[in-house]
N, C-alpha and C positions, 0 to 999 in steps of 0.2 A: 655365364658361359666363359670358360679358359679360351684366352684368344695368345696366340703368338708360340715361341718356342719352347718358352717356359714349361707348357702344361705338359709334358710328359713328366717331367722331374718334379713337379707341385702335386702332381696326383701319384708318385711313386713317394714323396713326403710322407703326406697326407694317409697313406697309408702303413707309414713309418718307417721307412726306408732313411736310413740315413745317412747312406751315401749319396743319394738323391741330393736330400739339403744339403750337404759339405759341397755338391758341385753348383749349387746355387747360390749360397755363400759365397762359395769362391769367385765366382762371375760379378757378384755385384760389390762385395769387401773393401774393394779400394773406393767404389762412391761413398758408401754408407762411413767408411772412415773419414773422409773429405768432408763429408756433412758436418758428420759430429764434430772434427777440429773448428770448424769454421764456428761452429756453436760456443763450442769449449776455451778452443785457442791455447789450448797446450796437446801434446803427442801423449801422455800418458791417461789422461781425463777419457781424450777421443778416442783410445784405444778401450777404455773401459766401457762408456758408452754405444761403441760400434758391435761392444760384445754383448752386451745388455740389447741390445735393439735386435742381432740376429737370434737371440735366446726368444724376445718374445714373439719376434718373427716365427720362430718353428711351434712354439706351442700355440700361436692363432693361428697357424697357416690354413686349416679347416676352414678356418672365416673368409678366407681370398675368394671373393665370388665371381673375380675373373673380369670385372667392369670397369677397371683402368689398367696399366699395366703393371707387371711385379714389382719392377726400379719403385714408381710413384707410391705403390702399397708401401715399398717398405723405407720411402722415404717419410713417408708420416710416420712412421711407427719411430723413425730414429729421428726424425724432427722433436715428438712429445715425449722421448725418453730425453733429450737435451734439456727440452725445457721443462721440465718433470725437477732433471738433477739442477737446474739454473735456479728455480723459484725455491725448491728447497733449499740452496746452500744461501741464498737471497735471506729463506727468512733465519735461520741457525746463525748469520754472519756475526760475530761478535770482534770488537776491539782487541788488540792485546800490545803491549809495548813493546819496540822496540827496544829497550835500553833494558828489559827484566831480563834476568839469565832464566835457562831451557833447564830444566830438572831430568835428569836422568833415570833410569830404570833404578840404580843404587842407590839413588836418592843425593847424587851429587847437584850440582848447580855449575852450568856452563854459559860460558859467554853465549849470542846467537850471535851467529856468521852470517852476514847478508851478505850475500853475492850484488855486486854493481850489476842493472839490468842491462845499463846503456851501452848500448853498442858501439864495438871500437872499432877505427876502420881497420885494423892488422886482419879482424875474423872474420867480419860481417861485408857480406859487400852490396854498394848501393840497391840492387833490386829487392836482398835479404830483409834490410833496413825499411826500405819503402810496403814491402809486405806487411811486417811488423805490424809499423805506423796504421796500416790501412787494417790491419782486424783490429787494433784497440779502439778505431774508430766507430768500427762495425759491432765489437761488444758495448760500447756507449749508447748504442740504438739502443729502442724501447724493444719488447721482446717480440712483438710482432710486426715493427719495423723490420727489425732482425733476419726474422723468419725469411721476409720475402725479398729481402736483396740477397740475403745469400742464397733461396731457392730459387733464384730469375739470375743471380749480377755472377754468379761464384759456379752454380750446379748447373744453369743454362736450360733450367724448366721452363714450359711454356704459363703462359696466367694460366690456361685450362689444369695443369696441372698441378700449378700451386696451389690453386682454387680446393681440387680435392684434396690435395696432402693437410690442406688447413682447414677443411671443410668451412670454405667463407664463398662469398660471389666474389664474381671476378673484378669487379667495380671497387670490392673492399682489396682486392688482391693491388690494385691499380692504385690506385690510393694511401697504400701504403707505401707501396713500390715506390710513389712521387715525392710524398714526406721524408719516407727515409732517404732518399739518394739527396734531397733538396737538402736535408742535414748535414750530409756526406760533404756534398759539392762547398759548402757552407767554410767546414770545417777543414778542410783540404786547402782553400782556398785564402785563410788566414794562416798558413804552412808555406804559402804561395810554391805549389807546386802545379797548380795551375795558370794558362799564361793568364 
C-alpha cells in the first residue's frame, strides 16, 4: 500500500507518465546527489551516479510496493549503484606511473600534469579543508562501515531505515555504526582535532 504524498505521482509513473517522475526526481535530486558524493567523493562521479540511480529508480518504480517511504526506496537503490560502481573500479584498479608521459590521440607523448591536491589557504577555507579531511576519512572505511555513517552521521536516517536501505537488522546497522565512527573518532584524534 502507497502511504504518503508521493503516491499520486508514483502511480501517475508507474503508468508512464513522465512528467510525473521529473517532478519526483526533482523533489528528491539534491538528496540522492548528496548520497552519491558522499560515496564517490567527487561532483562529477556523484553527478553520474545520482543519474544512474534515478534511471533505475524509474524503470523499478512498478517494484515500490509502498512499505517504507520513496526517499528510503530510492536511497537503496543509490546506496547499491555506489557501491556497484566502488567494488568495480576496486577490482579494474590498476597502477600506472607517475613519471610515464600520456600518449595522445596523434600518437604524441606528453608530460602528465599533476595538479597539487593540498589545499592552500588563499582558496580553501578552514571548514572547506576540514570537510575534505573528514570524507577521505570516510572513503577509508570499509564499505559497509561506509554505508552506515554516511546513511545515520551525513543523510540523518533513522537505524530502521538504514536497516532497510541495507537490508541488514538493526543490531548489524548499530554495530557498524559503532566500528565505524570508533575508527573515525580514532583517526581524527591522531589529527588532534579533537580536544
Amino acid at each position: 500500500m502507497l502511504l504518503g504524498k508521493d503516491d499520486d505521482l508514483i502511480k501517475l509513473s508507474i503508468q508512464g507518465d513522465i512528467r510525473a517522475f521529473e517532478e519526483l526526481a526533482a523533489k528528491y535530486q539534491h538528496k540522492i546527489y548528496s548520497l552519491a558524493y558522499r560515496y564517490m567523493g567527487c561532483e562529477e562521479d556523484a553527478s553520474d551516479m545520482a543519474q544512474e540511480a534515478l534511471i533505475k529508480a524509474y524503470r523499478s518504480l512498478a517494484t515500490f510496493k509502498g512499505e517504507s517511504s520513496l526517499g528510503t526506496w530510492l536511497y537503496r537503490i543509490t546506496t547499491n549503484v555506489c557501491l556497484d560502481e566502488l567494488r568495480k573500479r576496486r577490482r579494474t584498479l590498476h597502477m600506472i606511473s607517475l613519471d610515464e608521459p600520456v600518449a595522445t590521440v596523434d600518437g604524441d607523448e606528453i608530460e602528465r600534469d599533476i595538479a597539487d591536491p593540498s589545499p592552500t589557504a588563499d582558496i580553501i577555507y578552514e571548514k572547506k579543508e576540514t570537510e575534505v579531511y573528514l570524507q577521505s576519512l570516510i572513503n577509508m572505511l570499509k564499505p559497509e562501515q561506509k554505508a552506515v555513517v554516511i546513511l545515520r552521521d551525513v543523510m540523518d536516517l533513522t537505524y530502521e531505515e538504514i536497516a532497510e536501505v541495507l537490508n541488514c537488522s538493526i543490531g548489524t546497522v548499530k554495530s557498524r555504526l559503532s566500528r565505524g565512527r570508533e575508527i573515525l573518532r580514532k583517526k581524527i584524534a591522531k589529527r588532534e582535532l579533537l580536544p
